[in-house]
C-alpha positions as CSV (number, residue, x, y, z in Angstrom):
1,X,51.9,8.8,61.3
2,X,53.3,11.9,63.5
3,X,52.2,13.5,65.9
4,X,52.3,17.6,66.2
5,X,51.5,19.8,69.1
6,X,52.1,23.6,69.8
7,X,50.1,26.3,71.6
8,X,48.8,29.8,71.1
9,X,48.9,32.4,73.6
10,X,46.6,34.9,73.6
11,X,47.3,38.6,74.7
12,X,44.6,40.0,76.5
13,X,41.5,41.1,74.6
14,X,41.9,38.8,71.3
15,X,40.0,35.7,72.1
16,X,37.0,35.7,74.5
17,X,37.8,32.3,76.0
18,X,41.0,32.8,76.9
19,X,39.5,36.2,78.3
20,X,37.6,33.9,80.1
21,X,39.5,31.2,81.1
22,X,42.2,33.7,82.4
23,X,39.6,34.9,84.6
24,X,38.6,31.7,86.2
25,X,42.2,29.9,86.5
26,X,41.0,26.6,87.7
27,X,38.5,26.1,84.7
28,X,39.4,24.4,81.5
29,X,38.2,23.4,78.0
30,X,38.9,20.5,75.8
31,X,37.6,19.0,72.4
32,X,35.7,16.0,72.3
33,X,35.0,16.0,68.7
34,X,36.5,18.3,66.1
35,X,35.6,17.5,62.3
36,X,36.1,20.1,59.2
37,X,35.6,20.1,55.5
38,X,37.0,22.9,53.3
39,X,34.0,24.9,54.4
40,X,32.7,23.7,57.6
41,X,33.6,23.0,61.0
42,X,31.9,20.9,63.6
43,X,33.0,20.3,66.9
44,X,32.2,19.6,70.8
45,X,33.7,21.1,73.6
46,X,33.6,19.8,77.3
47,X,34.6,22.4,79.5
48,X,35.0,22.3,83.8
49,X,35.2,25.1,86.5
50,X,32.6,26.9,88.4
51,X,29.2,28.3,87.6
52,X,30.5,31.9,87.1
53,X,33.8,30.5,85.0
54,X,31.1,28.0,82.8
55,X,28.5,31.5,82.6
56,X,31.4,33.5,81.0
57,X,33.6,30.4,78.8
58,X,29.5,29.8,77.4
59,X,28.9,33.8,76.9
60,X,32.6,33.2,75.0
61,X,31.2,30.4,72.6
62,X,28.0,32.2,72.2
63,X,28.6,35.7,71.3
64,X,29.0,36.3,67.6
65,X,32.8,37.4,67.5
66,X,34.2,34.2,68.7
67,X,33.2,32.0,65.1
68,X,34.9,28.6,66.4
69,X,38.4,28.8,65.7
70,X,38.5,31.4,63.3
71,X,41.6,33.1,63.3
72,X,40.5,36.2,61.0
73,X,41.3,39.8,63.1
74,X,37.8,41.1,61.8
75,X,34.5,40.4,61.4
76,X,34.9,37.7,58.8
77,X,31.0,37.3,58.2
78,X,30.7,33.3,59.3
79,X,28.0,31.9,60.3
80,X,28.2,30.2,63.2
81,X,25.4,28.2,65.6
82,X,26.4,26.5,69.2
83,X,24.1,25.4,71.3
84,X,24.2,23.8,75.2
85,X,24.0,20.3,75.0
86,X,24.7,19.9,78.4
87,X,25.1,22.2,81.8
88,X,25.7,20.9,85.2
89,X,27.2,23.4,88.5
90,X,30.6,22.1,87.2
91,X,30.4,21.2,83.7
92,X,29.5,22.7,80.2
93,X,29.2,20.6,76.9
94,X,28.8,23.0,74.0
95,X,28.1,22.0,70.3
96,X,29.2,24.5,67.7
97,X,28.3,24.7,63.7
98,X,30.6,27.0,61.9
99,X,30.4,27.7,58.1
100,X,33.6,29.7,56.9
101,X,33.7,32.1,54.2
102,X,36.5,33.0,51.8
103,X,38.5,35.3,54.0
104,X,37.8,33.0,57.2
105,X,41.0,31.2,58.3
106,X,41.5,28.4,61.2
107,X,44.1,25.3,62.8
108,X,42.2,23.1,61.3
109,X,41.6,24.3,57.5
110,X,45.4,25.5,57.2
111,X,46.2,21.8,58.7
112,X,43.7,20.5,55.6
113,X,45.6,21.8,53.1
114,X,49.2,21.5,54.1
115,X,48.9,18.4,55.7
116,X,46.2,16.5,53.7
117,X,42.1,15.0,54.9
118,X,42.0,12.6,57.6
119,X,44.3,14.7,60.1
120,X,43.1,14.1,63.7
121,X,42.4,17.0,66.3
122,X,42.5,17.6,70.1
123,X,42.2,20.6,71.9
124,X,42.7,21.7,75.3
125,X,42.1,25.0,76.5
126,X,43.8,26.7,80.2
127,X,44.0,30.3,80.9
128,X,45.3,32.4,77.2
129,X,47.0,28.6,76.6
130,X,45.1,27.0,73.7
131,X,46.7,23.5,73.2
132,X,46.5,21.6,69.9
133,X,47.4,18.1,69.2
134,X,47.3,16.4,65.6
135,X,47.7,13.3,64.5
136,X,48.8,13.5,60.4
137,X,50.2,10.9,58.3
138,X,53.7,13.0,57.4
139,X,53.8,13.6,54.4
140,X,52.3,16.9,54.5
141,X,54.3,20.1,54.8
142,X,54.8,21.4,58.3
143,X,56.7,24.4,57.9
144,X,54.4,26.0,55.6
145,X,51.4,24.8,58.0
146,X,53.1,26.8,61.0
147,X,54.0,29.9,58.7
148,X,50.1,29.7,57.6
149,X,49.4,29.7,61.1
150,X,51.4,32.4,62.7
151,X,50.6,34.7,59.8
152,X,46.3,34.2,60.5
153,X,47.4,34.5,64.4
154,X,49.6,37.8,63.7
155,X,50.1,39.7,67.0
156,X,46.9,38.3,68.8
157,X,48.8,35.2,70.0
158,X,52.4,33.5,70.4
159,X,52.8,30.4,68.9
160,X,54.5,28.0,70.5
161,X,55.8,24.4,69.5
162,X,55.8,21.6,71.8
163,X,56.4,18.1,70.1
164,X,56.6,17.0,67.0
165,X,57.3,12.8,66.6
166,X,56.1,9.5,65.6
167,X,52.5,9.1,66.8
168,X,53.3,5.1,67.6
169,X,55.6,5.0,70.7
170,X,59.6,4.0,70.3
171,X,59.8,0.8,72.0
172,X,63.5,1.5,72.5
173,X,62.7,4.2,74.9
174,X,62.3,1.5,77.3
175,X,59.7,0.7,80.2
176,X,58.8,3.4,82.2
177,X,59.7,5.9,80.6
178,X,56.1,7.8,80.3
179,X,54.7,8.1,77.4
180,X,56.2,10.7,75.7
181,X,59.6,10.0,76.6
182,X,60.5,13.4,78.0
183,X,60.2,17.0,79.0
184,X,60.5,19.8,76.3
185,X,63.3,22.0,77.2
186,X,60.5,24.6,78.1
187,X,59.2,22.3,81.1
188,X,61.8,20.8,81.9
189,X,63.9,24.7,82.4
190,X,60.8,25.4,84.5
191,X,60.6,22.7,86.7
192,X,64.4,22.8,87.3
193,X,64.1,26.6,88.1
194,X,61.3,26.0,90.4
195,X,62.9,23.4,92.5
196,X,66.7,25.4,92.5
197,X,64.3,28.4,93.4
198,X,62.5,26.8,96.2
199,X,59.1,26.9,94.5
200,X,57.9,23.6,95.3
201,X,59.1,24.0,99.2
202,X,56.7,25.0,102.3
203,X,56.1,27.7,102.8
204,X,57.4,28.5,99.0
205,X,61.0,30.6,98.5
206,X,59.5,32.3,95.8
207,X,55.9,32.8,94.3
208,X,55.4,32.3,90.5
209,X,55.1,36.1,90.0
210,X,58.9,36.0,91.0
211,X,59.8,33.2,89.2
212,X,57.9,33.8,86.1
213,X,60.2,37.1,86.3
214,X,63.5,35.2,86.6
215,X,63.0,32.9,83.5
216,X,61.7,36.3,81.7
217,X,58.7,34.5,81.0
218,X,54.8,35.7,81.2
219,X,53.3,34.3,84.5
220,X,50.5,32.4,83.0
221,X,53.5,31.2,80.7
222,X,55.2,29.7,83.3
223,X,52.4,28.1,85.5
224,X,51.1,26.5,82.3
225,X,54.9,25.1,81.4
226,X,54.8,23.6,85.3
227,X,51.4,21.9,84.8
228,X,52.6,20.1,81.7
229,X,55.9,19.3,83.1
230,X,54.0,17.9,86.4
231,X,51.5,15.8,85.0
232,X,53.7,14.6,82.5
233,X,56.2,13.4,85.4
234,X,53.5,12.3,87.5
235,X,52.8,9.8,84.1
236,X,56.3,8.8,83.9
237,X,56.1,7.7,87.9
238,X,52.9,5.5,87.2
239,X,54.1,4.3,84.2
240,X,55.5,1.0,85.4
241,X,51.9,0.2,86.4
242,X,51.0,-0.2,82.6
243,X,53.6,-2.8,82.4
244,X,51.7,-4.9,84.9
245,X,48.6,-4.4,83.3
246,X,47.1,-2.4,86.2
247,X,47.2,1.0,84.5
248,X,44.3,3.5,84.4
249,X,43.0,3.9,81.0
250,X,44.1,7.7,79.7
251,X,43.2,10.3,77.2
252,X,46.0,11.8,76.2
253,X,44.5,15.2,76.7
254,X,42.7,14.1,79.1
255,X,42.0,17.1,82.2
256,X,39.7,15.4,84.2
């Protein structure tokens, strides 16, 4: 089994929940279920922020143009149904229904056939950042999988590869060493440049505008990179605690 994840980043204007999440920085949306055939899709999404931020991420899932997942520039004539299953001040759980047509393309279908059934799926969703992690047995082709996917993205998004490795942890990495062993060279560039830069000092040296600019990076590029990179050291430092048996139990996409 391996495990693959890379992100899209959407430009402005091509997908209304990044619209939306971009809007409401401190809101997020992740999968708690995602299950497709070779014509349907099925999934539930959990999503945080404020009521304004869950009014406009639910207007995103709602509105006709969005079609769960589906990549396709145009109108690709889906049908879709989401409904609320559940709406607090703070959090949104949506259910969505989404029947593809021929010229409809999405993650998951391209992943179901270059990389076989029974591939696993979780999603997590920050600002234009749309985050997918699968779990696939490795046998399947993952360069034609990514060209597949950056060809149905086009210009609306970058894509962006994050890890790809063995879905069991390597033993030989040793205790405490988090669980995915390390930074990517993206996060890790970032959080080096932000402390040389006198990001994470008080008051700050620089802002993240200024920074963002140094690395030659988007903004929402680079506060995303530091939010991996920090919650993924923040794992490492807490990692002994697993050892002792007195860890937390985590999801590994687990925002909450």
């Amino acid at each position: 089994m391996r495990e693959l994840v890379f992100a899209l980043e959407y430009e402005p204007g091509r997908n209304r929940v990044a619209d939306a999440l971009a809007e409401h920085p401190d809101s997020r949306v992740r999968s708690l279920s995602l299950h497709v055939t070779a014509d349907r899709l099925w999934r539930v999404d959990h999503a945080i922020g404020t009521p304004a931020a869950l009014d406009d991420v639910e207007a995103a899932f709602l509105d006709g143009d969005y079609y769960a997942d589906c990549l396709a520039t145009d109108d690709c004539g889906a049908a879709q149904t989401t409904r609320v299953l559940d709406r607090t001040d703070d959090t949104l759980v949506l259910y969505t229904d989404w029947e593809r047509t021929p010229v409809c393309a999405s993650v998951p279908h391209i992943a179901r056939e270059h990389l076989g059934d029974g591939v696993l799926f979780e999603t997590r969703h920050e600002g234009r950042h749309y985050t997918w992690r699968l779990i696939h047995s490795g046998v399947g082709d993952v360069s034609a999988f990514f060209d597949d996917v950056r060809a149905a993205v086009g210009d609306a998004a970058r894509t962006e590869l994050l890890r790809t490795t063995p879905a069991v942890p390597d033993d030989s990495r040793g205790e405490g060493s988090g669980r995915s062993g390390r930074l990517e060279p993206e996060q890790e560039a970032a959080l080096r440049a932000a402390v040389e830069h006198g990001y994470y000092e008080s008051p700050r040296a620089i802002d993240a505008s200024e920074l963002a600019e140094h690395l030659d990076v988007p903004r929402s590029t680079l506060t995303y990179r530091l939010r991996r990179a920090e919650a993924q050291v923040i794992e490492a430092h807490f990692a002994d605690d697993e050892v002792g048996g007195s860890a937390v139990g985590r999801h590994p996409l687990n925002d909450r």
